[in-house]
Backbone bond lengths (Angstrom), bond angles and torsions (degrees), N, CA, C in turn:
res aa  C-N    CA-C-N  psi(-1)  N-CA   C-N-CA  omega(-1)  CA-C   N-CA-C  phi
1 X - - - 1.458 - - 1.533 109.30 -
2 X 1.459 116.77 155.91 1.182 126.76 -174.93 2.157 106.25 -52.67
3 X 1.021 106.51 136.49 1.651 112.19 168.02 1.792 108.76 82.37
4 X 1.716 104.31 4.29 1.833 101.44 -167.84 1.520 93.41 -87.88
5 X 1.387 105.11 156.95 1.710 117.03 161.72 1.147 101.14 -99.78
6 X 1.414 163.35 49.44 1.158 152.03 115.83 1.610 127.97 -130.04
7 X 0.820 112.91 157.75 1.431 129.49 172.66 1.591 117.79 -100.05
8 X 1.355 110.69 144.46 1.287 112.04 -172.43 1.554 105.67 -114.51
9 X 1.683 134.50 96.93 1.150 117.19 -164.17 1.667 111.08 -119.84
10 X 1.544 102.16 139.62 1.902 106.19 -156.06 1.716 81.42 -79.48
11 X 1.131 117.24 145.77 1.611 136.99 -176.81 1.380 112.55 -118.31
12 X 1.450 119.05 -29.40 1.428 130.22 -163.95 1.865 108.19 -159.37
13 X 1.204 124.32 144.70 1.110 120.99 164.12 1.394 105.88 -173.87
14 X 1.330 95.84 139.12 1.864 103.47 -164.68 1.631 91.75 -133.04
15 X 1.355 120.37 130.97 1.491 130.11 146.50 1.852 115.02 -89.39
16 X 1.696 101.65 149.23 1.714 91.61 165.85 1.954 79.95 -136.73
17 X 1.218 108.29 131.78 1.387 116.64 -174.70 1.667 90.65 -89.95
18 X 1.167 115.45 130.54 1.386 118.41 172.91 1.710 103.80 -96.50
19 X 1.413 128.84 -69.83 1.332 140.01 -177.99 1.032 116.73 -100.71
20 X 1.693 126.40 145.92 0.987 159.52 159.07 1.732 103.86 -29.76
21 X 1.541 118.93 98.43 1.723 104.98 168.38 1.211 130.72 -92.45
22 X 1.250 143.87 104.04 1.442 130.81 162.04 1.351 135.73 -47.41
23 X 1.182 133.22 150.01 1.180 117.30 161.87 1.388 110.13 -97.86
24 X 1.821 86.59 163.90 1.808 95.97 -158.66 1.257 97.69 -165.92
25 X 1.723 128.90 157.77 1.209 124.58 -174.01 1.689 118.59 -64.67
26 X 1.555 81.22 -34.01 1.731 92.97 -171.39 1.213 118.78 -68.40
27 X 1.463 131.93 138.14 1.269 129.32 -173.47 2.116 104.40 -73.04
28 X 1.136 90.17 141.38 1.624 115.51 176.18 2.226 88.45 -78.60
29 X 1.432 88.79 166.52 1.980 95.25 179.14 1.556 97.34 -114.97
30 X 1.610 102.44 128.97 2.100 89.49 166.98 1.462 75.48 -92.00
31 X 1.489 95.64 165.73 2.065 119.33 167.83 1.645 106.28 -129.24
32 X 1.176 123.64 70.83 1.007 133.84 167.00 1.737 136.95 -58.04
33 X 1.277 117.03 79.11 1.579 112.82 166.92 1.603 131.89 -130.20
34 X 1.194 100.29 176.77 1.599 106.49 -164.19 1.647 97.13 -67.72
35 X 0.940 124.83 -177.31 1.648 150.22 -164.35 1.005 122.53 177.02
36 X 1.305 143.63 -1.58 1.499 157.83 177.38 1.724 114.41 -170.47
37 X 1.420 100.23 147.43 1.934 109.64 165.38 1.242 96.01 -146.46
38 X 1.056 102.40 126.96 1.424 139.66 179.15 1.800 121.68 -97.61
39 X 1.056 119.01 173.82 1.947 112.05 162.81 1.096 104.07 -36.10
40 X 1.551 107.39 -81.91 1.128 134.72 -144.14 1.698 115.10 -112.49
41 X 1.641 106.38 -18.63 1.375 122.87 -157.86 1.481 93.36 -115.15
42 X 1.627 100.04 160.86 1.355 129.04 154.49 1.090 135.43 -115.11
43 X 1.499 147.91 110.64 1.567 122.87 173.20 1.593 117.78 -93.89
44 X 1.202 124.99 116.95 1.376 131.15 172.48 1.358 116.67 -70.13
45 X 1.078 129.84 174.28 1.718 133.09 162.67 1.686 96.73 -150.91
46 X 1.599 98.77 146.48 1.634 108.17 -174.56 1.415 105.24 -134.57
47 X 1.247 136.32 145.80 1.090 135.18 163.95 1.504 97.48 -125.35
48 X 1.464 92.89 147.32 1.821 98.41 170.90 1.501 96.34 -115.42
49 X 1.764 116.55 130.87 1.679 105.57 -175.95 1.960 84.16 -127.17
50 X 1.250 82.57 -178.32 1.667 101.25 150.90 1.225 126.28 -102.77
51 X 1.734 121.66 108.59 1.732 97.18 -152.40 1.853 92.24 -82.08
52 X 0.835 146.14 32.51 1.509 135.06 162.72 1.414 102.70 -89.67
53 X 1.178 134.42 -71.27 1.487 123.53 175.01 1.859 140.15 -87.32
54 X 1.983 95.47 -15.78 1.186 101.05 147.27 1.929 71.99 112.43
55 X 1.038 130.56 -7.58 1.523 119.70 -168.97 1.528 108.49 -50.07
56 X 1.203 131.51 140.46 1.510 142.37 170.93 1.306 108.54 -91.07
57 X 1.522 133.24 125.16 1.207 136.43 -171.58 1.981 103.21 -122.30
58 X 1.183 110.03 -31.11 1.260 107.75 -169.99 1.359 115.66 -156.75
59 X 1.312 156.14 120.41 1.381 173.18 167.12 1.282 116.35 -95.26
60 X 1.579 121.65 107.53 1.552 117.47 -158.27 2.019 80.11 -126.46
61 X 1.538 93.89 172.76 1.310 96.09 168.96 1.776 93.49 -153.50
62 X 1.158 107.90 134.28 1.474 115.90 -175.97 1.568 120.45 -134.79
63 X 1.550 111.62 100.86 1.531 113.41 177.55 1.309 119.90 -77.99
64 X 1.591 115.14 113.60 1.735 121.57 179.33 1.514 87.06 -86.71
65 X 1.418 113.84 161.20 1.758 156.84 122.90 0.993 121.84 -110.36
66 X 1.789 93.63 122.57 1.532 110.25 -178.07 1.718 86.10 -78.96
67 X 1.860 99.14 147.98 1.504 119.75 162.69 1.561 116.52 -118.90
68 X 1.088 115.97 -165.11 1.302 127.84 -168.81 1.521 72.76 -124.95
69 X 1.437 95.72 163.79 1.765 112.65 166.68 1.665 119.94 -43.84
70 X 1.558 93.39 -42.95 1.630 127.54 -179.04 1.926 111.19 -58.79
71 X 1.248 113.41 -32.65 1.144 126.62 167.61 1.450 114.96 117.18
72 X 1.495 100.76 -17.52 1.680 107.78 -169.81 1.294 95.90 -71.99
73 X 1.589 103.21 168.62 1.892 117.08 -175.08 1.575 97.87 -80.77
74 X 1.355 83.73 159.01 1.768 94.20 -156.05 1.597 95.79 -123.73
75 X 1.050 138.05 128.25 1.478 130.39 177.80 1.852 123.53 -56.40
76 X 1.084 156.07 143.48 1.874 132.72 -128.52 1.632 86.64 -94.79
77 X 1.548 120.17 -25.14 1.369 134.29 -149.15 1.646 121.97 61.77
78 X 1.264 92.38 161.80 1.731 96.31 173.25 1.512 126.17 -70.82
79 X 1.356 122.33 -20.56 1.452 119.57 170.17 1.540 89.96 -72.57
80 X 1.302 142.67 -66.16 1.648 119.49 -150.77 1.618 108.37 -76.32
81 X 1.667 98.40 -21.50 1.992 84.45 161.49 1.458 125.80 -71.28
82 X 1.431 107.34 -29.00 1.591 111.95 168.58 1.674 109.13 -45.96
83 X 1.348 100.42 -68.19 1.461 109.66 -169.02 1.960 107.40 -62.72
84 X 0.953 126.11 -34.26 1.789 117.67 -176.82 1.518 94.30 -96.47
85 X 1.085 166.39 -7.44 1.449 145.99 -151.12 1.646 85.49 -91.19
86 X 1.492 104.81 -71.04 1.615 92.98 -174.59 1.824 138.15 -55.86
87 X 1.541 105.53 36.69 1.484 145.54 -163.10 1.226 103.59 -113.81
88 X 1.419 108.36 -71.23 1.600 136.26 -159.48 1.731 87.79 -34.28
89 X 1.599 79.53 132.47 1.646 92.96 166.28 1.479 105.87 -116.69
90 X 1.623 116.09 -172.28 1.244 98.64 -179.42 1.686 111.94 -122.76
């Protein structure tokens, strides 16, 4: 975003599609949380369900690195570990 000192860059990202998705008007739910903190890194985990019956369609896992503008790895700092630790799933 305009005025940030870092960059957030995806390094890795793996889907395993469990179920069959349709399309449909109704929006599907991602559930997005952390699972790892790293130096510099994050690992997320996502599930895409149907929140009416809870069905699981897809389980992704996606490793960010924070950068500097410059590109090099940037350490995550202690304000964004403050704010995601109490996230961390296991």
């Amino acid at each position: 975003s305009p005025g940030s000192d870092r960059l957030w860059l995806v390094v890795r990202q793996d889907v395993d599609f469990v179920s069959q998705l349709s399309h449909r008007i109704e929006a599907y739910e991602a559930r997005v949380a952390p699972v790892k903190l790293g130096g510099s890194s994050m690992t997320l985990s996502t599930e895409l369900v149907n929140p009416d019956d809870g069905t699981l369609y897809a389980r992704g896992r996606t490793v960010l690195v924070s950068a500097g503008l410059d590109g090099r790895p940037l350490d995550l700092g202690d304000r964004t570990r403050e704010l995601l630790e109490p996230h961390l799933v296991g």
